[in-house]
N, CA and C atoms as a LAMMPS dump frame, in Angstrom:
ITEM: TIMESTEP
0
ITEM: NUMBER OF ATOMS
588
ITEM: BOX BOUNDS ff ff ff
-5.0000000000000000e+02 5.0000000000000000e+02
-5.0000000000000000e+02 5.0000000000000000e+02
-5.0000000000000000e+02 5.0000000000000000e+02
ITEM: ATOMS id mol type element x y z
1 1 1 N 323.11 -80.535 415.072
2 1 2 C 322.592 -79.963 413.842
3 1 3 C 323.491 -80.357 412.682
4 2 1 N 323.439 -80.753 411.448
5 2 2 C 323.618 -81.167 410.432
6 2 3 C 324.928 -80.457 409.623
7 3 1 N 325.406 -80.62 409.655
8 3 2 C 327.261 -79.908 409.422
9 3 3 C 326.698 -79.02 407.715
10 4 1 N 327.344 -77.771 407.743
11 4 2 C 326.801 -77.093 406.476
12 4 3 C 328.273 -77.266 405.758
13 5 1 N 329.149 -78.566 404.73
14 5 2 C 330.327 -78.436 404.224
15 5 3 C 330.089 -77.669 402.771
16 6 1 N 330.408 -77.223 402.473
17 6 2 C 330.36 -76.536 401.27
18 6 3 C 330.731 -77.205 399.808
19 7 1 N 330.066 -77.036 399.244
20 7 2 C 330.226 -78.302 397.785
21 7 3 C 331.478 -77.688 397.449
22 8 1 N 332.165 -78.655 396.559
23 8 2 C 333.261 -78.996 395.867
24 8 3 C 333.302 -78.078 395.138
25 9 1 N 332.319 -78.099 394.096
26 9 2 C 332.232 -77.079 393.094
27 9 3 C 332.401 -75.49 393.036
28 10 1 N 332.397 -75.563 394.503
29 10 2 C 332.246 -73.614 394.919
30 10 3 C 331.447 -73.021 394.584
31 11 1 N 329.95 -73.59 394.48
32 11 2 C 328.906 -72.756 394.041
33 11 3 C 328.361 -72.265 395.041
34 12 1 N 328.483 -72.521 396.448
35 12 2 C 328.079 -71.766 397.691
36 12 3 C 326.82 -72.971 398
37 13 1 N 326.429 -74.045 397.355
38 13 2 C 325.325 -74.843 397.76
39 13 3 C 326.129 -75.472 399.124
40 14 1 N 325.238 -76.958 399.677
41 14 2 C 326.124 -77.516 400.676
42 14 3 C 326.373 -78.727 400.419
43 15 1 N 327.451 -79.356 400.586
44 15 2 C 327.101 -80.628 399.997
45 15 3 C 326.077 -81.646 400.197
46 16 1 N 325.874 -82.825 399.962
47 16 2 C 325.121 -83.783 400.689
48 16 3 C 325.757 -84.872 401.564
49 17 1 N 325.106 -85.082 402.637
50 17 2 C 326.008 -86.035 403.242
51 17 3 C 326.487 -87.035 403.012
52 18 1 N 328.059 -87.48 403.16
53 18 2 C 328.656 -88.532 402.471
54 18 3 C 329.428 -88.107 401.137
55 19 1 N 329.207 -87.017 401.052
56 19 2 C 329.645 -86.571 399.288
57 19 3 C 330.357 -85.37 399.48
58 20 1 N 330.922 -84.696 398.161
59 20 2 C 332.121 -83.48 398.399
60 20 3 C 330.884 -82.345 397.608
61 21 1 N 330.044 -82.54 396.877
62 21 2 C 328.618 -82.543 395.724
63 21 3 C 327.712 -81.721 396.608
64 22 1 N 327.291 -80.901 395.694
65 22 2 C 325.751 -80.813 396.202
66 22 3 C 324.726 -81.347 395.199
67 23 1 N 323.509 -81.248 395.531
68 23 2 C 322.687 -82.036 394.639
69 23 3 C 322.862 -81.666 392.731
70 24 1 N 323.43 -80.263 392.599
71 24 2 C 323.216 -79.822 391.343
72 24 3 C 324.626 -80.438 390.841
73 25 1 N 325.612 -80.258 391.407
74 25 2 C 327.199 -80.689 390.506
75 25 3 C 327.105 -82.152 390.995
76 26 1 N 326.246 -83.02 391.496
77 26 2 C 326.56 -84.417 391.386
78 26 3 C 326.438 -85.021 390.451
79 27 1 N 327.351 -85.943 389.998
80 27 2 C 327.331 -86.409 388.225
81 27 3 C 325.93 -86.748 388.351
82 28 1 N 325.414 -87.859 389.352
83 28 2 C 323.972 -88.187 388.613
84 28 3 C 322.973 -88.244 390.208
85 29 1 N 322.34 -87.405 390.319
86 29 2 C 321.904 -86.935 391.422
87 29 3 C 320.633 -87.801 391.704
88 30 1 N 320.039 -89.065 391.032
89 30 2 C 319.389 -89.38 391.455
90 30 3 C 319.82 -90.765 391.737
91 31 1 N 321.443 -90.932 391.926
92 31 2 C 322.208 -92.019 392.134
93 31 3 C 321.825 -91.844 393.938
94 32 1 N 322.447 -90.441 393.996
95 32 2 C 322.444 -89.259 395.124
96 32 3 C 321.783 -89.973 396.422
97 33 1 N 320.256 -89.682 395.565
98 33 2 C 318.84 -89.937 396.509
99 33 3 C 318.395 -91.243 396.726
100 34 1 N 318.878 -92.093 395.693
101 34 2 C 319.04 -93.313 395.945
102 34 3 C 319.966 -94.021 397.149
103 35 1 N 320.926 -93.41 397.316
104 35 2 C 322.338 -93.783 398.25
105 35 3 C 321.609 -93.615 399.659
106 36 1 N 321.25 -92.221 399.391
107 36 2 C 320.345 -91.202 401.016
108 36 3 C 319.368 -92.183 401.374
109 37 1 N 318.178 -92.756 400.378
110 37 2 C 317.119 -93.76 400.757
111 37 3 C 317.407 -94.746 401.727
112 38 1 N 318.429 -96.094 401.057
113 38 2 C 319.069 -96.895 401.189
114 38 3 C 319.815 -96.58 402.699
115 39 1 N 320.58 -95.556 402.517
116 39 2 C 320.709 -95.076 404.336
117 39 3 C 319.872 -94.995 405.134
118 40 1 N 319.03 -94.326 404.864
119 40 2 C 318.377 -94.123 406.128
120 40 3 C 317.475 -95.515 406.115
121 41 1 N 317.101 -96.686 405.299
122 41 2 C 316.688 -97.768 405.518
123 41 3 C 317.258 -98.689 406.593
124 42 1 N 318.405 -98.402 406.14
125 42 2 C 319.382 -99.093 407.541
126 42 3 C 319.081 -98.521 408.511
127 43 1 N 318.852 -97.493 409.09
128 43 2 C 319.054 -96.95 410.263
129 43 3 C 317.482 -96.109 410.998
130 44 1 N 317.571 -96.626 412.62
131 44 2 C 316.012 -95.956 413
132 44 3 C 316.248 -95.194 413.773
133 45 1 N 317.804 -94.097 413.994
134 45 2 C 317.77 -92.777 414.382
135 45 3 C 318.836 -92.073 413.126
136 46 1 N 318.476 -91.275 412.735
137 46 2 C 319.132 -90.01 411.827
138 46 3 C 319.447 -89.14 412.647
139 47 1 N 320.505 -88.507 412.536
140 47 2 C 321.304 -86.939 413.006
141 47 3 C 321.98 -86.616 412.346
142 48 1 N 321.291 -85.26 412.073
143 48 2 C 322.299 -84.427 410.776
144 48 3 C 322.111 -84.705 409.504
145 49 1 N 321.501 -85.123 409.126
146 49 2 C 321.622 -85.994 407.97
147 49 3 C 321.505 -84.524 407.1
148 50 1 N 322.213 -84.185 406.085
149 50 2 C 321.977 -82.672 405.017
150 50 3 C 321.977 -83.665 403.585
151 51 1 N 320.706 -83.267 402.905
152 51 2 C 320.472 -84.111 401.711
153 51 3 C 319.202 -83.405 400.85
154 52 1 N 319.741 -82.053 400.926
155 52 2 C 319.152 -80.58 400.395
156 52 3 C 319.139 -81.103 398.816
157 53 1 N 317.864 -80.774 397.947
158 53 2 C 318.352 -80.691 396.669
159 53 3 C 317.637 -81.957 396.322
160 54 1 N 317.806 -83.012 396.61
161 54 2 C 317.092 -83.854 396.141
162 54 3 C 315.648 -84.795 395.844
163 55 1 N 315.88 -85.445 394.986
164 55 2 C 314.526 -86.236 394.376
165 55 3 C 314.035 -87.452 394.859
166 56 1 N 313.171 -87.824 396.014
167 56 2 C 312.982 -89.154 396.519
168 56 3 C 311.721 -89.476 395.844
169 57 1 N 311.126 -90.843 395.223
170 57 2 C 310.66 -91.437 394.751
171 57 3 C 309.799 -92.531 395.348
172 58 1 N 309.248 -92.26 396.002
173 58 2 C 308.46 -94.417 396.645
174 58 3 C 309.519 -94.535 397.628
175 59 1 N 309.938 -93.344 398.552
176 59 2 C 310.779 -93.783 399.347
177 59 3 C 310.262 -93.875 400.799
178 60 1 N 310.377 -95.071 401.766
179 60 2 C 309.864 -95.288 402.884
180 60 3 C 310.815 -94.955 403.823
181 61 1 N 310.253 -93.946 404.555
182 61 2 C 310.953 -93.076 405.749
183 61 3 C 310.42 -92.895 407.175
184 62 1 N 308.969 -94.526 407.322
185 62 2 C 308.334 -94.44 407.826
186 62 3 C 308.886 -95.291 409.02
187 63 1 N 308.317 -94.828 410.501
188 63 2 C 309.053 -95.574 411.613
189 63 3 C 310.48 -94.722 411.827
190 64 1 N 311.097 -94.154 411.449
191 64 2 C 312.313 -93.772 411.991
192 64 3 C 311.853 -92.192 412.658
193 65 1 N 313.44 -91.787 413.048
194 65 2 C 313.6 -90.935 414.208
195 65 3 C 314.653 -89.999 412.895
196 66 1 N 314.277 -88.752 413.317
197 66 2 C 314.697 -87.654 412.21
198 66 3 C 314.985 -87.015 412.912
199 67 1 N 316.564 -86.492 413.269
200 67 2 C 316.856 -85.197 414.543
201 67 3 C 317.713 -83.924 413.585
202 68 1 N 317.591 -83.459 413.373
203 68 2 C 318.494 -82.229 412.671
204 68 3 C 318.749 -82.332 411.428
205 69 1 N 317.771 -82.154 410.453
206 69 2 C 318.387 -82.823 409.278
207 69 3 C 317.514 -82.117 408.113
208 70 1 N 318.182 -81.787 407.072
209 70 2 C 317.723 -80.743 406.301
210 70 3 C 317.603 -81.661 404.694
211 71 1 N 316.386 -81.158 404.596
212 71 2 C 315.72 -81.839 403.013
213 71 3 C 315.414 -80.573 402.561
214 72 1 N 315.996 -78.958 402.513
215 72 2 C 315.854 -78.341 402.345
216 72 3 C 315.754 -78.171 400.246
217 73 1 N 314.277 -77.46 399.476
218 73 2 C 314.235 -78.137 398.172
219 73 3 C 314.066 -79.225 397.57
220 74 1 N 314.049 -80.409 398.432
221 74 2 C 314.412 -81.579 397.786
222 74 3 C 312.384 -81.778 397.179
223 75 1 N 312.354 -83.01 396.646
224 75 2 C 311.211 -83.504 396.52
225 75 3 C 310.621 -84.669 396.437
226 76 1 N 309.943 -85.304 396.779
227 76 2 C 309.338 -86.271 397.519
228 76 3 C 307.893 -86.489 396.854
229 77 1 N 307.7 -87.386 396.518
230 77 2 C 306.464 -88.118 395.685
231 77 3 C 306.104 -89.335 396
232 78 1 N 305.021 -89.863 396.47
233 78 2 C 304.572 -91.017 397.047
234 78 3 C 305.119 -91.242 398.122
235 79 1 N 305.622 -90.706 399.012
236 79 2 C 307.066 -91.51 399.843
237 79 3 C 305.962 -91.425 401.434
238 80 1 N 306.704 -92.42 402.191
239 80 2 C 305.785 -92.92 403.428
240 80 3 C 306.849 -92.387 404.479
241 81 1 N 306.242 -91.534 405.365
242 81 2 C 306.835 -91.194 406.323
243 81 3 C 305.43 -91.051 407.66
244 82 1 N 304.881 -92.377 407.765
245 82 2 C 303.758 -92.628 408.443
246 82 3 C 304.523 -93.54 409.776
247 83 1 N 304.364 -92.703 411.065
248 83 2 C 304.772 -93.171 412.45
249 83 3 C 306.187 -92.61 412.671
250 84 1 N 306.671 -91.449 411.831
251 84 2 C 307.892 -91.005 412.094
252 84 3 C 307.943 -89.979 413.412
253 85 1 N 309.013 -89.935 413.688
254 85 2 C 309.568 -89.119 414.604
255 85 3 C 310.211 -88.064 414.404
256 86 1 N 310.228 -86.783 414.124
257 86 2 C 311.001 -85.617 414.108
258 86 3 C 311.612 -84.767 414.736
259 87 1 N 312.568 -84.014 414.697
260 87 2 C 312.503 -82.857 415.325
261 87 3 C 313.626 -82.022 414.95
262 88 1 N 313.049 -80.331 414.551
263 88 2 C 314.138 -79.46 414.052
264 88 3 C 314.541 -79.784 413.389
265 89 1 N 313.691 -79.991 411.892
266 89 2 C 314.509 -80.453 410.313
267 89 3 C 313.728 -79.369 409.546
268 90 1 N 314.697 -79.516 408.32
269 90 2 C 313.518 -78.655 407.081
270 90 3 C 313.6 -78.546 406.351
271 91 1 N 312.375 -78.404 405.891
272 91 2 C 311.66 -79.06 404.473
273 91 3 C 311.515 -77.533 403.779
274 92 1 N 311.858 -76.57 403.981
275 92 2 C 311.833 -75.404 403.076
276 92 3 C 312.081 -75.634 401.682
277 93 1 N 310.966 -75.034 401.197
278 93 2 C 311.228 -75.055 399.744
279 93 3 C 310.937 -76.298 399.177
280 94 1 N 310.436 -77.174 399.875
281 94 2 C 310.51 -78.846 399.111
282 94 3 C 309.114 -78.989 398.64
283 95 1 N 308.979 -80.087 398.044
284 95 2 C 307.991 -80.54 397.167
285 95 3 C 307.509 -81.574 397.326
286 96 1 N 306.219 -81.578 398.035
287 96 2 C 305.583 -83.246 398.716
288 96 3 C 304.467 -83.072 398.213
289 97 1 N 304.017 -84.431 396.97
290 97 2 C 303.185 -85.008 396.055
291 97 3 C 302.651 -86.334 396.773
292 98 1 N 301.461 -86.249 396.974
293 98 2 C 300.89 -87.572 397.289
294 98 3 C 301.642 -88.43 398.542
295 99 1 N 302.159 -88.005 399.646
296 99 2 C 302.97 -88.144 400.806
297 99 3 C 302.066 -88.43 401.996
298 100 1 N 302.931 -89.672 402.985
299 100 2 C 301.715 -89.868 403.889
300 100 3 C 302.173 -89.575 405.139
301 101 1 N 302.315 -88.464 406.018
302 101 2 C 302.736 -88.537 407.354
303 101 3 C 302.027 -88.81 408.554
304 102 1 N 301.145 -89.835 407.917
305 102 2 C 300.093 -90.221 409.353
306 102 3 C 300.289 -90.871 410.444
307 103 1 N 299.995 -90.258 411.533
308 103 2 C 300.689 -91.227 412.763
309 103 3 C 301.97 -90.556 413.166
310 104 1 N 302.46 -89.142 412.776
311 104 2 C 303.642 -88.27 413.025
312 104 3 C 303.86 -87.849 414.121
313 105 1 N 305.049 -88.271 414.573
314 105 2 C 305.403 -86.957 415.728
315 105 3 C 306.329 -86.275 415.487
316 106 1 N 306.232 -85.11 414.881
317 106 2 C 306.568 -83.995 414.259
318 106 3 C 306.641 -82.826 415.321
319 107 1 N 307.545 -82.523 415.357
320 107 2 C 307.476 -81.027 416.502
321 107 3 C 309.069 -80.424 415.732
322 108 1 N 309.042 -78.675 415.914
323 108 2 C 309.706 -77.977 415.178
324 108 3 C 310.388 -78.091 413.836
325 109 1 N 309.53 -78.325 413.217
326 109 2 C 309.903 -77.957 411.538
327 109 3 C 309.318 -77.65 410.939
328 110 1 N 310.139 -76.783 409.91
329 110 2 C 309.767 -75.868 408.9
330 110 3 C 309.263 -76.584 407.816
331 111 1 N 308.449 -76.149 406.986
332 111 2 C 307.676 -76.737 405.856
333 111 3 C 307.388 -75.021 404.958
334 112 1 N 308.326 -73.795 405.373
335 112 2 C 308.292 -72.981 405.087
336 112 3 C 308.528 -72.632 403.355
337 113 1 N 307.4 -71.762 402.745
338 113 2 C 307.83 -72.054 401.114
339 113 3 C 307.907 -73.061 400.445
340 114 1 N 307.177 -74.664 400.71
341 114 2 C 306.866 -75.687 400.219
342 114 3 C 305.521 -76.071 399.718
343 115 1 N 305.465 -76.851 398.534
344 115 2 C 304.052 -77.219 397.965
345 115 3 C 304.025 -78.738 398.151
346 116 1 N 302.869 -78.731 398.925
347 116 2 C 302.168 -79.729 399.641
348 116 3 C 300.966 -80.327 399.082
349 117 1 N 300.886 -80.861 397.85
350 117 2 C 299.966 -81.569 397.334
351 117 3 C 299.329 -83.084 397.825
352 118 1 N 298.101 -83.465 398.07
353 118 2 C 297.354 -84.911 398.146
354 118 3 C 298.328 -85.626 398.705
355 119 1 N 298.432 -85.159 400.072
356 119 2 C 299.141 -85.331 401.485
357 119 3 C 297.965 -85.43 402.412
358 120 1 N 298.807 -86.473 403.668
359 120 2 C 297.671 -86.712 405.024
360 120 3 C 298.99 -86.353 405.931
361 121 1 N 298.538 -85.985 407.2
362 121 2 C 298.92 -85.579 408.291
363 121 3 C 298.497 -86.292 408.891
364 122 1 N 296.8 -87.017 409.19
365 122 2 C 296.091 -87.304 409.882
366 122 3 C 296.569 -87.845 411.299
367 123 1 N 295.995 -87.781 411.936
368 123 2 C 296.641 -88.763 413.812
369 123 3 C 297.697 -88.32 413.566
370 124 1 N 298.125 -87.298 413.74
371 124 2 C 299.802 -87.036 414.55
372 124 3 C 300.043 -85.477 415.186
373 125 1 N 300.95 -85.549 415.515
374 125 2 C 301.245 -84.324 416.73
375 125 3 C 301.616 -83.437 415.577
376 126 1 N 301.677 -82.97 415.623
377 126 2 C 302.192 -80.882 414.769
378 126 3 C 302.773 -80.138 414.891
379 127 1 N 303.539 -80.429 416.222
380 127 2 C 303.673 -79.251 416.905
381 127 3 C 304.55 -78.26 416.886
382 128 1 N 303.991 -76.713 416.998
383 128 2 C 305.098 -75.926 416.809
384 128 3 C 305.749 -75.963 415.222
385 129 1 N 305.077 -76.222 413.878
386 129 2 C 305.707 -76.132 412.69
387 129 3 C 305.312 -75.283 412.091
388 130 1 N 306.329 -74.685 411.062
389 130 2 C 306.075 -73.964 410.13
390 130 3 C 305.697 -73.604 408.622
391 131 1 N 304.34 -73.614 408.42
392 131 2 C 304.233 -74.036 406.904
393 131 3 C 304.175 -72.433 406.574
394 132 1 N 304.833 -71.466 406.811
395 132 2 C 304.811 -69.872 406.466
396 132 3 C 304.791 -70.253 404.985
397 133 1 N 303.846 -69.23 404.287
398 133 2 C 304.113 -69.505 402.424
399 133 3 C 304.17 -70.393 401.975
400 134 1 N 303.78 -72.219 402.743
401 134 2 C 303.769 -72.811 401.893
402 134 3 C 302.323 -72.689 401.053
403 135 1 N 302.544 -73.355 399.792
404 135 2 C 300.993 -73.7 398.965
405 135 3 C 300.293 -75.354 399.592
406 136 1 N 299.083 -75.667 399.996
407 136 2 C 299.256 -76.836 400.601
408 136 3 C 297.416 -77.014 399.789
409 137 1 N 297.684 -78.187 399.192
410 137 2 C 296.152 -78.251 398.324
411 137 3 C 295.624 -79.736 398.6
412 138 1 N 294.704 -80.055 398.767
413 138 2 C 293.959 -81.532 398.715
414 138 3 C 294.965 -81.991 399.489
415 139 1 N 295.112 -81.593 400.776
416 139 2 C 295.598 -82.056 402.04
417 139 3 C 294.647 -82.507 403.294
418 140 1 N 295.023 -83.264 404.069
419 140 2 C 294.248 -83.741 405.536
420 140 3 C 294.868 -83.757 406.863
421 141 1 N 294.17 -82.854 407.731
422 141 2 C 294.975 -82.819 408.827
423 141 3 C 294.046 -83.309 409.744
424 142 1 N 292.938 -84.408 409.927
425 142 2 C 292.067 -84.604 410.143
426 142 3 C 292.621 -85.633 411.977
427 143 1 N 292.592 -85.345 412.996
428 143 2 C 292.663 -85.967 414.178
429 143 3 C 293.813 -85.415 414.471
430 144 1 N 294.847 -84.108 414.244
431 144 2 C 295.944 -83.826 415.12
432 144 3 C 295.872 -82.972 415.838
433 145 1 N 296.834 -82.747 415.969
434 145 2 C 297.482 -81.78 417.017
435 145 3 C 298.289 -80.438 416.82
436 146 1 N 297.638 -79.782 416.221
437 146 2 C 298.48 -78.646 415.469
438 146 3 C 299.143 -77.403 416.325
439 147 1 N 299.275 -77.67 417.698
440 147 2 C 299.287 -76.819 418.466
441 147 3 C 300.629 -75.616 418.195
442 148 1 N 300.228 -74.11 418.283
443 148 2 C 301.314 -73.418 418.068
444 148 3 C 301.813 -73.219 416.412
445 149 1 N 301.481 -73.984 415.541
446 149 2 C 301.995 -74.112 414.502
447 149 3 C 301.94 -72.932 413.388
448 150 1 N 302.352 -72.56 412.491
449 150 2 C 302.102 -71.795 411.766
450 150 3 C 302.028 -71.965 410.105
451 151 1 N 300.525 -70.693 409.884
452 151 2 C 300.811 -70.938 408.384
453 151 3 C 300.041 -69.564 407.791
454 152 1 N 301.629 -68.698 408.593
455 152 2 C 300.906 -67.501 407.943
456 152 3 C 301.852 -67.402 406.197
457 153 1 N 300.832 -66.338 405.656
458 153 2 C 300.97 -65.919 404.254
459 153 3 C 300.585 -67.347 403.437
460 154 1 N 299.739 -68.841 404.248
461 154 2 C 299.615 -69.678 402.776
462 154 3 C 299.066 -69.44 402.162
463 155 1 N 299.176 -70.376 401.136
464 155 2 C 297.846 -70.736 400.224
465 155 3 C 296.976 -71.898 400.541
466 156 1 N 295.852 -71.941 401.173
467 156 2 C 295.759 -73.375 401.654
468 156 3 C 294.484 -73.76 401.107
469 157 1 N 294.26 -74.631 400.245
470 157 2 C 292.946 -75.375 399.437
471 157 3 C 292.8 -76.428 399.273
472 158 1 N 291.509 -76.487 399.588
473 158 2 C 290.602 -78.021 399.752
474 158 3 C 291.184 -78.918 400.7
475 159 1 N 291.453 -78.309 402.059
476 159 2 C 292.081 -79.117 403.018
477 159 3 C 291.107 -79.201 404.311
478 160 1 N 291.329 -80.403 404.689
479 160 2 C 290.276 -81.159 405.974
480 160 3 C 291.021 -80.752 407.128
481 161 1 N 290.759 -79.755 408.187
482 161 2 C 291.779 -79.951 409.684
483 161 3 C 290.008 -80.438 410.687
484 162 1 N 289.769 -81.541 410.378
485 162 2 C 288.462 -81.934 411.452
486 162 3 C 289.241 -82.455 412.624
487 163 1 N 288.479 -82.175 413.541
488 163 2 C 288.739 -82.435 414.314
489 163 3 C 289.952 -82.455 415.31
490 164 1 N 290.531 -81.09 415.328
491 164 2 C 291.57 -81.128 415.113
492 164 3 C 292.213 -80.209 416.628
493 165 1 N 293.318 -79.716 416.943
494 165 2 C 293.572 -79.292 417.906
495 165 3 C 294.148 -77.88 417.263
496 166 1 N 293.646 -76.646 416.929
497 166 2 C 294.413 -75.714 416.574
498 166 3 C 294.648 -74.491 417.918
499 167 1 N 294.698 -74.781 418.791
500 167 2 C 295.303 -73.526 419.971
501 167 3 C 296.639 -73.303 419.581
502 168 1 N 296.296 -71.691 419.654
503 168 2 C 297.492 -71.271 418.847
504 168 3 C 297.896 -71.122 417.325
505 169 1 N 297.069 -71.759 416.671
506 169 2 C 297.684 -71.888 415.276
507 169 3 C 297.548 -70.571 414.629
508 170 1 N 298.404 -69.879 414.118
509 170 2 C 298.01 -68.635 413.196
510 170 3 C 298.007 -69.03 411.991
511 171 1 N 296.736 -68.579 411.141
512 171 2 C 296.671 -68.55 409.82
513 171 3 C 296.765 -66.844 409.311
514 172 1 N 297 -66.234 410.339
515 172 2 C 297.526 -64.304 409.693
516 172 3 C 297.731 -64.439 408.239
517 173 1 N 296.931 -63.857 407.555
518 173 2 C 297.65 -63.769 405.664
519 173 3 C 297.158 -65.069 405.014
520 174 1 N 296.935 -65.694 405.77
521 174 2 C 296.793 -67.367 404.721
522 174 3 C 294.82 -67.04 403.973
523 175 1 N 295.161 -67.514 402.748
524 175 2 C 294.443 -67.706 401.858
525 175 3 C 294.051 -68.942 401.786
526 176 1 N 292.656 -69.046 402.389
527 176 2 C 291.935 -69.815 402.909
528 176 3 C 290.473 -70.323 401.621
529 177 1 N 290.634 -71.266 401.018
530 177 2 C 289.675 -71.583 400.163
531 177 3 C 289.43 -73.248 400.275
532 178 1 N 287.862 -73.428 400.531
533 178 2 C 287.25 -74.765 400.769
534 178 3 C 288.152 -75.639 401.728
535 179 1 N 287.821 -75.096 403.32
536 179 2 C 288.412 -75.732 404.253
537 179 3 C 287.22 -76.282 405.259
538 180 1 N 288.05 -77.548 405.874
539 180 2 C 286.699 -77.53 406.75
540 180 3 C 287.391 -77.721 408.651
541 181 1 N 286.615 -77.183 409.042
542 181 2 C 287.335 -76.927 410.249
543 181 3 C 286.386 -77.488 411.551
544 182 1 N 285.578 -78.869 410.724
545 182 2 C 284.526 -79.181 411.544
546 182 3 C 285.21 -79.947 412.996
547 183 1 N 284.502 -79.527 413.794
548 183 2 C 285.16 -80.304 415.357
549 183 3 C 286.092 -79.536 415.928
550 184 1 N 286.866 -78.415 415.57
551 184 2 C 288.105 -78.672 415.713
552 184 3 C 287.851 -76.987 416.699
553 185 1 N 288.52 -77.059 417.519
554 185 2 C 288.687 -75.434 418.957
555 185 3 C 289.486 -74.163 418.151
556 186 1 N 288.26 -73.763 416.609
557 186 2 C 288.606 -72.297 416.268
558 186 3 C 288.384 -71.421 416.808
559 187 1 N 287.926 -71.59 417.905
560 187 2 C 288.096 -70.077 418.849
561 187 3 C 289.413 -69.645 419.214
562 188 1 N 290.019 -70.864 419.286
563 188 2 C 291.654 -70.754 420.077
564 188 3 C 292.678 -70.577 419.216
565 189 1 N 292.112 -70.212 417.82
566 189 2 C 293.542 -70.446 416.672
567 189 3 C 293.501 -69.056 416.145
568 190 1 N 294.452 -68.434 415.923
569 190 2 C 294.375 -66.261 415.434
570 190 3 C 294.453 -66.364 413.903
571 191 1 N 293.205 -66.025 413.373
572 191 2 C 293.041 -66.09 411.94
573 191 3 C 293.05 -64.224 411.606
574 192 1 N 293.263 -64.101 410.406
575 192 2 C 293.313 -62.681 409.996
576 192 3 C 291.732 -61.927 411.039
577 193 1 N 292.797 -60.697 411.374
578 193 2 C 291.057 -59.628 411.852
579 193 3 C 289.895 -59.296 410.845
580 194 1 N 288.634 -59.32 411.456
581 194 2 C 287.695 -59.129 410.227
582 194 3 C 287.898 -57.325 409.929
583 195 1 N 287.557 -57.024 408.678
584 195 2 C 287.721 -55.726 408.221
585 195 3 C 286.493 -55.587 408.963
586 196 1 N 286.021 -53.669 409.144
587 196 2 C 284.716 -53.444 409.444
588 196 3 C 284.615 -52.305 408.59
């Protein structure tokens, strides 16, 4: 799991990896996310990697292996993380704009308290994640595997899960507007009880 060093500054943030900084006291923090990109380009297994706080841009994160590693806040716009590998990272609090994780194998992570805008999931495993409270809008989860996963208390709009595998999935609390859930085994997924 991803070492928590404590920034330089003593503001109680953590730093980022490679740095004494966290994303807010780094002189220029999108030097930061640039450095983080460029790393993980080199490399097709990550561990640990802590790089909380920051701003990725058109960044391709696609094909690699992600083991313990926290993007906790950060935010992410256009960026390709299509055929990745995960496991036990998180995205709490972060901000994914127009993002493609298609073709994912994704199992235990949080996506807890994150806004998830004109994003695909499509063809990939799910499993076991947590989108608790995130907001997730003009999204597609169209051919996975969502098994176990959670997304209680969202907000979830104008999103496609066709065809999809939800056993297990709780939507408890989630605010459910223009979804389509064609194909997909909603008998097997625990959505809020109907009032009578």
């Amino acid at each position: 799991m991803f070492t928590l060093n404590p920034c330089a500054a003593g503001c109680g943030r953590t730093a980022i990896s490679g740095s004494h900084l966290c994303a807010v006291h780094a002189a220029q923090a999108e030097k930061e996310a640039g450095r983080i990109g460029a790393f993980i380009l080199e490399q097709q297994v990550l561990k640990d990697l802590n790089a909380p706080g920051l701003d990725f841009i058109s960044t391709d994160f696609s094909n690699r292996s992600f083991y313990g590693c926290n993007f906790m806040n950060s935010s992410f716009s256009m960026c390709l993380f299509t055929g990745t590998i995960m496991r036990m990272c998180f995205f709490d609090f972060a901000v994914f704009t127009g993002c493609d994780f298609s073709g994912g194998d994704l199992q235990l992570l949080s996506f807890a308290g994150s806004t998830i805008r004109d994003c695909t999931f499509e063809n990939s495993e799910l499993i076991h994640l947590n989108y608790g409270g995130a907001l997730i809008s003009d999204t597609t989860f169209n051919d996975s595997n969502l098994y176990n996963s959670r997304f209680i208390g969202a907000n979830i709009t104008n999103c496609d899960f066709v065809d999809c595998n939800i056993k297990k999935v709780f939507f408890i609390g989630a605010k459910q507007t223009n979804l389509s859930f064609k194909s997909s085994n909603t008998a097997e997924a625990v959505f809020e009880p109907e009032q009578e």
